[in-house]
C-alpha positions as CSV (number, residue, x, y, z in Angstrom):
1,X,-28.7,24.2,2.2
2,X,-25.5,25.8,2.5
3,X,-24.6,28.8,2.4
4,X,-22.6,30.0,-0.8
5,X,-19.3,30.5,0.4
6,X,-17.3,34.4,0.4
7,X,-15.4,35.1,-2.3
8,X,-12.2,37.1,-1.7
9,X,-9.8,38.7,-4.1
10,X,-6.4,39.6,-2.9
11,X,-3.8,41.9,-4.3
12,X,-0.3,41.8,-3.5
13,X,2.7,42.1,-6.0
14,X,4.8,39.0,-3.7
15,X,3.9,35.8,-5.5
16,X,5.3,34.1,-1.9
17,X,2.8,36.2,0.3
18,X,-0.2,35.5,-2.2
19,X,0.5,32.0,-2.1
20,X,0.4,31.9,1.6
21,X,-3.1,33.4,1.7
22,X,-4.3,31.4,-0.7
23,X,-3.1,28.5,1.3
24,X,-4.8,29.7,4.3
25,X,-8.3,31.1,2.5
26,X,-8.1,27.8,0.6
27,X,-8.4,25.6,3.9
28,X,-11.7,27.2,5.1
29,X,-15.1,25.8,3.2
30,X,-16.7,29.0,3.9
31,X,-13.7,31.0,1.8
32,X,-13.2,31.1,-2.0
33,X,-10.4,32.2,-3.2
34,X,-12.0,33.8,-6.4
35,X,-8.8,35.7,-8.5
36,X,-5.2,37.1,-7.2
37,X,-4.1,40.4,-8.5
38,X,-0.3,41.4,-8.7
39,X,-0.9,45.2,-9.7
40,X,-3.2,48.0,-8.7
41,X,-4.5,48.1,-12.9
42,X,-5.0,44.4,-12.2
43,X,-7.1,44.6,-9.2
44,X,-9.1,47.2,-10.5
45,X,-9.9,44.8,-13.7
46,X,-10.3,42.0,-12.0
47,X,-12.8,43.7,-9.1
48,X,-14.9,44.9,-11.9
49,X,-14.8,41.3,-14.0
50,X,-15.4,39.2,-10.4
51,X,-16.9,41.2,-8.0
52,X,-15.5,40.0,-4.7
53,X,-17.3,40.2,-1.6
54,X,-14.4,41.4,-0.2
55,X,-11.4,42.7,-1.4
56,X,-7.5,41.9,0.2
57,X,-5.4,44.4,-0.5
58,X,-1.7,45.2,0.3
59,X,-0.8,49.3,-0.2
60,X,2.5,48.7,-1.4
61,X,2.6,48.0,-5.1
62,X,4.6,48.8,-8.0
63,X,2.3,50.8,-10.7
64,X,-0.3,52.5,-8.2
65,X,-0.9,53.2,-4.4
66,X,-3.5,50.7,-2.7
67,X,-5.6,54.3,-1.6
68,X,-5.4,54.7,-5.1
69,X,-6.9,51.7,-6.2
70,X,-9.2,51.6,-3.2
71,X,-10.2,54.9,-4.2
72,X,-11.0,54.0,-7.7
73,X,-12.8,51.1,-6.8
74,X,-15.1,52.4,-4.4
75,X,-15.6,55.2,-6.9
76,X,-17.5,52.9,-8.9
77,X,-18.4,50.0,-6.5
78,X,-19.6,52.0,-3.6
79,X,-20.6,49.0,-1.8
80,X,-17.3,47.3,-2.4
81,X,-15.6,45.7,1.1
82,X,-12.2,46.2,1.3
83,X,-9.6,45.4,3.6
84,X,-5.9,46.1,3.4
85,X,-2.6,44.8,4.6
86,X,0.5,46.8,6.2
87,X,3.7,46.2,7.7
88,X,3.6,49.3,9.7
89,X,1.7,49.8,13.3
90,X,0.3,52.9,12.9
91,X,0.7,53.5,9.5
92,X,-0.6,56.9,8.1
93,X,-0.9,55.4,4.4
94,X,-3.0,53.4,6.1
95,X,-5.4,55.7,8.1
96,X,-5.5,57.1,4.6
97,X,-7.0,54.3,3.1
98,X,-9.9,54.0,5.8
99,X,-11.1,57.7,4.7
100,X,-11.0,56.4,1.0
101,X,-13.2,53.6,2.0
102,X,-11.3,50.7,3.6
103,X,-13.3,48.7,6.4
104,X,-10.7,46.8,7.6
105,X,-6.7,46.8,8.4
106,X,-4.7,43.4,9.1
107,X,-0.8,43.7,9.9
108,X,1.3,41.4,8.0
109,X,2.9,40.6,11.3
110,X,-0.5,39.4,12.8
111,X,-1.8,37.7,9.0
112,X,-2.4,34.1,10.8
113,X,-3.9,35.5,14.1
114,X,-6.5,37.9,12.2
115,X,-6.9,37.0,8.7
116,X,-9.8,35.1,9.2
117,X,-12.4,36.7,11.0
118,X,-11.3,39.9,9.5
119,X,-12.9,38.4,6.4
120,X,-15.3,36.6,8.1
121,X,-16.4,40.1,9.9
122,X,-16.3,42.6,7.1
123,X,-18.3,40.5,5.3
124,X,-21.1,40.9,8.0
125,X,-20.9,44.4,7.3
126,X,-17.9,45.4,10.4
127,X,-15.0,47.3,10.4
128,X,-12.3,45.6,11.8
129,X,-9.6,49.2,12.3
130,X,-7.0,47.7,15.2
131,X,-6.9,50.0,18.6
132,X,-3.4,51.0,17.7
133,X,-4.4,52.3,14.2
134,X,-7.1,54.5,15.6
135,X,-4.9,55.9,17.9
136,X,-2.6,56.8,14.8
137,X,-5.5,58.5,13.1
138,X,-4.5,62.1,13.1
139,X,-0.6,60.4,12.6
140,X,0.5,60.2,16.0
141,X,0.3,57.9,19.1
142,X,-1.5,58.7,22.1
143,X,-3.8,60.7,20.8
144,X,-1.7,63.8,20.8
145,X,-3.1,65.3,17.7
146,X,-0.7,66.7,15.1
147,X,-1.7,70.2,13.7
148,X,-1.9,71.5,10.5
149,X,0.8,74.3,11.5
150,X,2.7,71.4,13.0
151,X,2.6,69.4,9.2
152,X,4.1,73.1,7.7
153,X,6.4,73.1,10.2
154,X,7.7,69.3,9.7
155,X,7.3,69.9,5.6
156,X,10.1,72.7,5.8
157,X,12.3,70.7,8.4
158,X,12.5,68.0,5.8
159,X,13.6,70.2,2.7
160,X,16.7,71.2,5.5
161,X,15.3,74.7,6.7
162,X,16.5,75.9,9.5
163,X,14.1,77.3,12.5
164,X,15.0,80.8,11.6
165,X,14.3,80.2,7.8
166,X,10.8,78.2,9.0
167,X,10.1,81.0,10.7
168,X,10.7,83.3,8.0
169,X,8.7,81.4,5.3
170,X,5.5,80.7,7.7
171,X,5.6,84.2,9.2
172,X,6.4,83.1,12.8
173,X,9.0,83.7,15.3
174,X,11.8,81.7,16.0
175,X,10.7,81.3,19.4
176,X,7.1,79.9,18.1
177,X,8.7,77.4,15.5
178,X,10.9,76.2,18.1
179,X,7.3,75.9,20.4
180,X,6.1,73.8,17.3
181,X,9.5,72.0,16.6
182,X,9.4,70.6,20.7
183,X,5.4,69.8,20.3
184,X,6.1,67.5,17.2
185,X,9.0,65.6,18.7
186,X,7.1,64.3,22.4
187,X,3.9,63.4,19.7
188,X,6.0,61.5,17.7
189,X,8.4,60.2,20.0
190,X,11.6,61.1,18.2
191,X,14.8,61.5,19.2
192,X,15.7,64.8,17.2
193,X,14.7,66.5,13.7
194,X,15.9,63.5,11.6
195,X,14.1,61.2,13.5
196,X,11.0,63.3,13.1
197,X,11.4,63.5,9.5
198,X,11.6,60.1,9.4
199,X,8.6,59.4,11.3
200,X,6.6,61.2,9.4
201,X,7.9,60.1,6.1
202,X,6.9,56.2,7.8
203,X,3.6,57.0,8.7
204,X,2.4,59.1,5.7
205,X,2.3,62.5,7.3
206,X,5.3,63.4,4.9
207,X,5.5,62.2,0.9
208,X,8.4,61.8,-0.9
């Protein structure tokens, strides 16, 4: 007797990209391909109509955040297996999304390599988080943590403070923001404080 086969639900607001999973999951007789959602409202209907055994999700969609939905889904479906798609290597939205509950993380730019034993893992009950990722846990690389004081001090660079105005509003001294302002450039590799701004903004540590 065989084994019934895993039923997958993926979510992705590119009709292109879904049909190229589909194409994929579609091929494998021990994959079913068992609803596509094209919103975060849709996937959380459809998760609670079909309950996948486990979830593909891309973060980027138009009417809610994946950790949103992820979030909301686990709230009620604590059990729920869910694994999520980004086109960012180190992606903070992402490292987000494995504290609300993710178990997996697949680039788009490695889809073919890793799709399928992704599934085929998290469904055995493993987390498949890429090396890179957890090195981008705390939002940098190398493991050169990035400090909470460090986050105030990159929030105020982005709204165009100046060190001396940082300084001012954090009750530091120039000499200590400028400490903190050298510190966050060599963790996150950037050429200058637009570069670090925009690094941040990429990987989640910043929000719009």
């Amino acid at each position: 007797m065989h084994p019934l086969p895993i039923s997958i639900l993926t979510v992705d607001d590119h009709p292109l990209f879904q049909q190229g999973i589909a194409s994929v999951i579609n091929a494998e007789p021990d994959l079913y391909l068992v609803g596509q959602a094209g919103s975060g409202a849709d996937a959380i209907a459809m998760y609670r109509q079909l309950r996948p055994a486990v979830t593909l999700m891309d973060l980027q969609m138009p009417d809610m955040g994946g950790v949103e939905v992820i979030s909301a889904i686990r709230a009620e479906f604590p059990a729920a297996r869910i694994v999520v798609l980004t086109t960012l290597d180190g992606d903070m939205h992402a490292t987000r999304a494995i504290k609300a509950g993710a178990v997996g993380v697949i680039y788009k730019s490695t889809v073919r390599k890793n799709l399928l034993e992704t599934l085929r893992s998290v469904h055995r009950g493993g987390r498949c988080i890429p090396q890179s990722l957890q090195d981008a846990l705390t939002g940098t690389r190398g493991g050169n943590a990035i400090t909470s004081r460090e986050v105030d001090v990159i929030k105020l660079v982005a709204r165009g403070n100046s060190n001396p105005m940082i300084a001012a509003a954090l009750g530091l001294s120039c000499e200590t923001v400028k400490g903190h302002m050298s510190s966050i450039l060599f963790k996150l590799e950037a050429r200058d404080r637009a570069h670090a701004v925009m690094i941040a903004l990429e990987r989640g540590i910043l929000s719009l």
